[in-house]
C-alpha positions as CSV (number, residue, x, y, z in Angstrom):
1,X,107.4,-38.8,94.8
2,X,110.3,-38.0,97.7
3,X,111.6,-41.8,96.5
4,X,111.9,-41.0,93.0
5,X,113.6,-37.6,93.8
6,X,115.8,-39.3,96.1
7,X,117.1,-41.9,93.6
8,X,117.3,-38.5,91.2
9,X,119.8,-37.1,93.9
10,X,121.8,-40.0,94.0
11,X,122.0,-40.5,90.1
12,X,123.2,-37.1,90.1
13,X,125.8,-37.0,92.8
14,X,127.1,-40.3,91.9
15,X,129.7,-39.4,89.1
16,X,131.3,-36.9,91.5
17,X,132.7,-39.6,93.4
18,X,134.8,-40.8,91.2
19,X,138.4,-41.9,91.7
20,X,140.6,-38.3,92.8
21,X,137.4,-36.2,92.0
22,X,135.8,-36.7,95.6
23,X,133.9,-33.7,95.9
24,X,130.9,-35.1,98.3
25,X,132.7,-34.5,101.8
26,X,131.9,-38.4,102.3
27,X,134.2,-40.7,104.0
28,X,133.2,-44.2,104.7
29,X,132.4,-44.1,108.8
30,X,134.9,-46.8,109.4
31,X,137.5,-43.4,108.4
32,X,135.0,-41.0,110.0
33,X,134.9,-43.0,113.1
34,X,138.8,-44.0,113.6
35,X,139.0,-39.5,113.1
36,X,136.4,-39.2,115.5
37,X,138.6,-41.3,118.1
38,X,142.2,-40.0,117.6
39,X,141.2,-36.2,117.1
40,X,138.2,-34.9,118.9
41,X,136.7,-32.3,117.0
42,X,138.5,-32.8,113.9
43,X,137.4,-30.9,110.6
44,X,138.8,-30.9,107.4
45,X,141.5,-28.3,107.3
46,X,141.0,-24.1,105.5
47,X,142.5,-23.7,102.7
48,X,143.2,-20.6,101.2
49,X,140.8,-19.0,98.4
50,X,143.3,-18.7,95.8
51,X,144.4,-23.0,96.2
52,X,140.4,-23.0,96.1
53,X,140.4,-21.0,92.6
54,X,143.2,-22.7,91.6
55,X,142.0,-26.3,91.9
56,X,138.1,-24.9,90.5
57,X,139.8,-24.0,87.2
58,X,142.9,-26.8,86.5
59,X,141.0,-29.8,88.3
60,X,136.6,-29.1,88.4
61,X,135.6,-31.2,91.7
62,X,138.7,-31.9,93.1
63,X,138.9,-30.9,97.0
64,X,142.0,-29.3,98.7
65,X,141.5,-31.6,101.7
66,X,140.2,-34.9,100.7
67,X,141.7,-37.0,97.9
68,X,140.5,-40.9,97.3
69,X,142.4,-43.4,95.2
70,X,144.6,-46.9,95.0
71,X,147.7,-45.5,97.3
72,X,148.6,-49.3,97.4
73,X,148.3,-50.9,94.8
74,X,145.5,-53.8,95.9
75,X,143.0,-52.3,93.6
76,X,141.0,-51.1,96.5
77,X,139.9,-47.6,97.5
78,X,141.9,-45.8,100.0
79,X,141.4,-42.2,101.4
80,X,143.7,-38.9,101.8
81,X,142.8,-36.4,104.2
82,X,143.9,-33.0,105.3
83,X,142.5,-32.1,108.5
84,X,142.9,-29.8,111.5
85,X,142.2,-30.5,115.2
86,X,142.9,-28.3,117.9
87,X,141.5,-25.4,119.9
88,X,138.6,-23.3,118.1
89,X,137.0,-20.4,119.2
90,X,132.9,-19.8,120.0
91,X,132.6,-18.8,116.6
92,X,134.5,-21.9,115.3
93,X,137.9,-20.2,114.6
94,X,140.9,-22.4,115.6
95,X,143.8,-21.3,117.3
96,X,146.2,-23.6,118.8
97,X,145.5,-26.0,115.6
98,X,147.3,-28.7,114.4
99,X,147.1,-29.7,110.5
100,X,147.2,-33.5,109.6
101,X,147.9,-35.0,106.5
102,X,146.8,-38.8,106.7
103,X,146.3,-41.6,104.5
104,X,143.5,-44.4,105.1
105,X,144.7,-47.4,103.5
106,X,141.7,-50.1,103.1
107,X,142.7,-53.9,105.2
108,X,139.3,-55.6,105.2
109,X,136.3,-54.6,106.3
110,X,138.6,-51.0,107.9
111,X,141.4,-48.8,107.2
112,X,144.9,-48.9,108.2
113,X,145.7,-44.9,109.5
114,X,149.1,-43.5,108.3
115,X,150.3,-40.3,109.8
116,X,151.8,-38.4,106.4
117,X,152.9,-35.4,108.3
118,X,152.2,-33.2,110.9
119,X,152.2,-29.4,111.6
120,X,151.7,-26.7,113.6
121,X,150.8,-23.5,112.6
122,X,148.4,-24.1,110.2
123,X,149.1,-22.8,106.4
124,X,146.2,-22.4,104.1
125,X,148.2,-22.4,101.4
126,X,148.7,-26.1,101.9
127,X,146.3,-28.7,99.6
128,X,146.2,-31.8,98.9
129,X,145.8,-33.4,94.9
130,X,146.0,-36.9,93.2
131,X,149.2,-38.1,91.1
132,X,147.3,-40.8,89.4
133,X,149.1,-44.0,88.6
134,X,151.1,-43.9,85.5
135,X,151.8,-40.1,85.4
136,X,154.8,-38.7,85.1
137,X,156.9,-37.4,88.0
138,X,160.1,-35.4,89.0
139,X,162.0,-36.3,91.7
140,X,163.9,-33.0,92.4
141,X,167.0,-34.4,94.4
142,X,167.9,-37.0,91.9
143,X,166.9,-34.8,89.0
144,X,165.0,-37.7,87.6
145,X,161.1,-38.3,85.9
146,X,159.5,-41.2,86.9
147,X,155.9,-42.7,86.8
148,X,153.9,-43.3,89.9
149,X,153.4,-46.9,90.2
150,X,149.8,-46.5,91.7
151,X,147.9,-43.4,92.6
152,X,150.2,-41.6,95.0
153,X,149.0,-38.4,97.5
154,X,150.7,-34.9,96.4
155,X,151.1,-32.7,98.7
156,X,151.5,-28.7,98.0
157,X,152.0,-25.1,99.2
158,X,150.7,-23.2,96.8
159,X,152.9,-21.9,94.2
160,X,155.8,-22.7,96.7
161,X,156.9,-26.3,96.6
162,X,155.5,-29.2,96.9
163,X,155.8,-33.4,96.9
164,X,154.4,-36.4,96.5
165,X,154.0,-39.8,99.2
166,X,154.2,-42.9,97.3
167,X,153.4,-46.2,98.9
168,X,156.7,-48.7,98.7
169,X,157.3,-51.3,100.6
170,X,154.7,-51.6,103.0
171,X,155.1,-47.5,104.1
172,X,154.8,-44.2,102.2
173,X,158.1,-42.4,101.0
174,X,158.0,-38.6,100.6
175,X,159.5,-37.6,97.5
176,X,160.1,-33.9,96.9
177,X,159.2,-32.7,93.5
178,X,159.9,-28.8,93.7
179,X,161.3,-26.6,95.7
């Protein structure tokens, strides 16, 4: 009986990881792992409760602080993360902290790491979506559209401004979208 419920559970989380709807806190532990090395005590980073609202209502499963999709191009699965490391408190509030944004790009049987952007103090208004391959795009400098050329990582501030990394050219190029 636990083995049929088991294989229930999984046929019922499966669609949830689909391509930019990652909702199952999962990373493959090649990711986890190469995390684990470079920032002790990592955990995906606190986002505010209105970005949480926000995403529940204009994209159902989408997480704030973990995006997966085809940043390069090679038709292979590559991982987005927002995370905070730092200095946390006995009852696990961080001070000190240190967000991440970083990109896992897949090279064989592991994952290239790609520091998007650091910062320090934290801002919980700060979230990460997908800009899926083939939508449109505004690059606010040049005061052009464009479409992304493969799934690209956008990064936000809630209701502030916001931008998008695009992989070109063997490295990802910020582009600014608002302001």
């Amino acid at each position: 009986m636990k083995v049929l419920q088991a294989i229930f559970l999984c046929l019922l989380l499966g669609p949830a990881t689909a391509l930019g709807g990652d909702n199952s806190g999962r990373l493959p532990r090649a990711v986890t792992s190469a995390l684990d090395r470079r920032f002790p005590g990592w955990r995906f980073s606190e986002v505010s409760g209105d970005v949480r609202q926000f995403l529940r209502e204009r994209r159902p499963g989408a997480r704030p602080d973990l995006i997966r999709g085809d940043f390069d191009g090679d038709g292979r699965t590559d991982y987005a993360v927002l995370i905070e490391h730092g200095n946390f408190d006995k009852r696990g509030k961080s001070f000190a902290r240190v967000v991440e944004q970083l990109a896992f790009l897949r090279r064989g049987s592991g994952y290239k790491l790609s520091t998007l952007e650091s910062s320090a103090p934290a801002n919980p208004e700060l979230y990460l979506t997908l800009a899926e391959k083939g939508a449109e795009g505004f690059d606010f400098h040049t005061r052009t559209k464009f479409r992304y050329p493969h799934d690209s990582i956008r990064v936000s501030y809630f209701e502030k401004a916001g931008g998008t990394y695009i992989y070109r050219g063997g490295r990802f190029r910020y582009v600014l979208e608002s302001d």
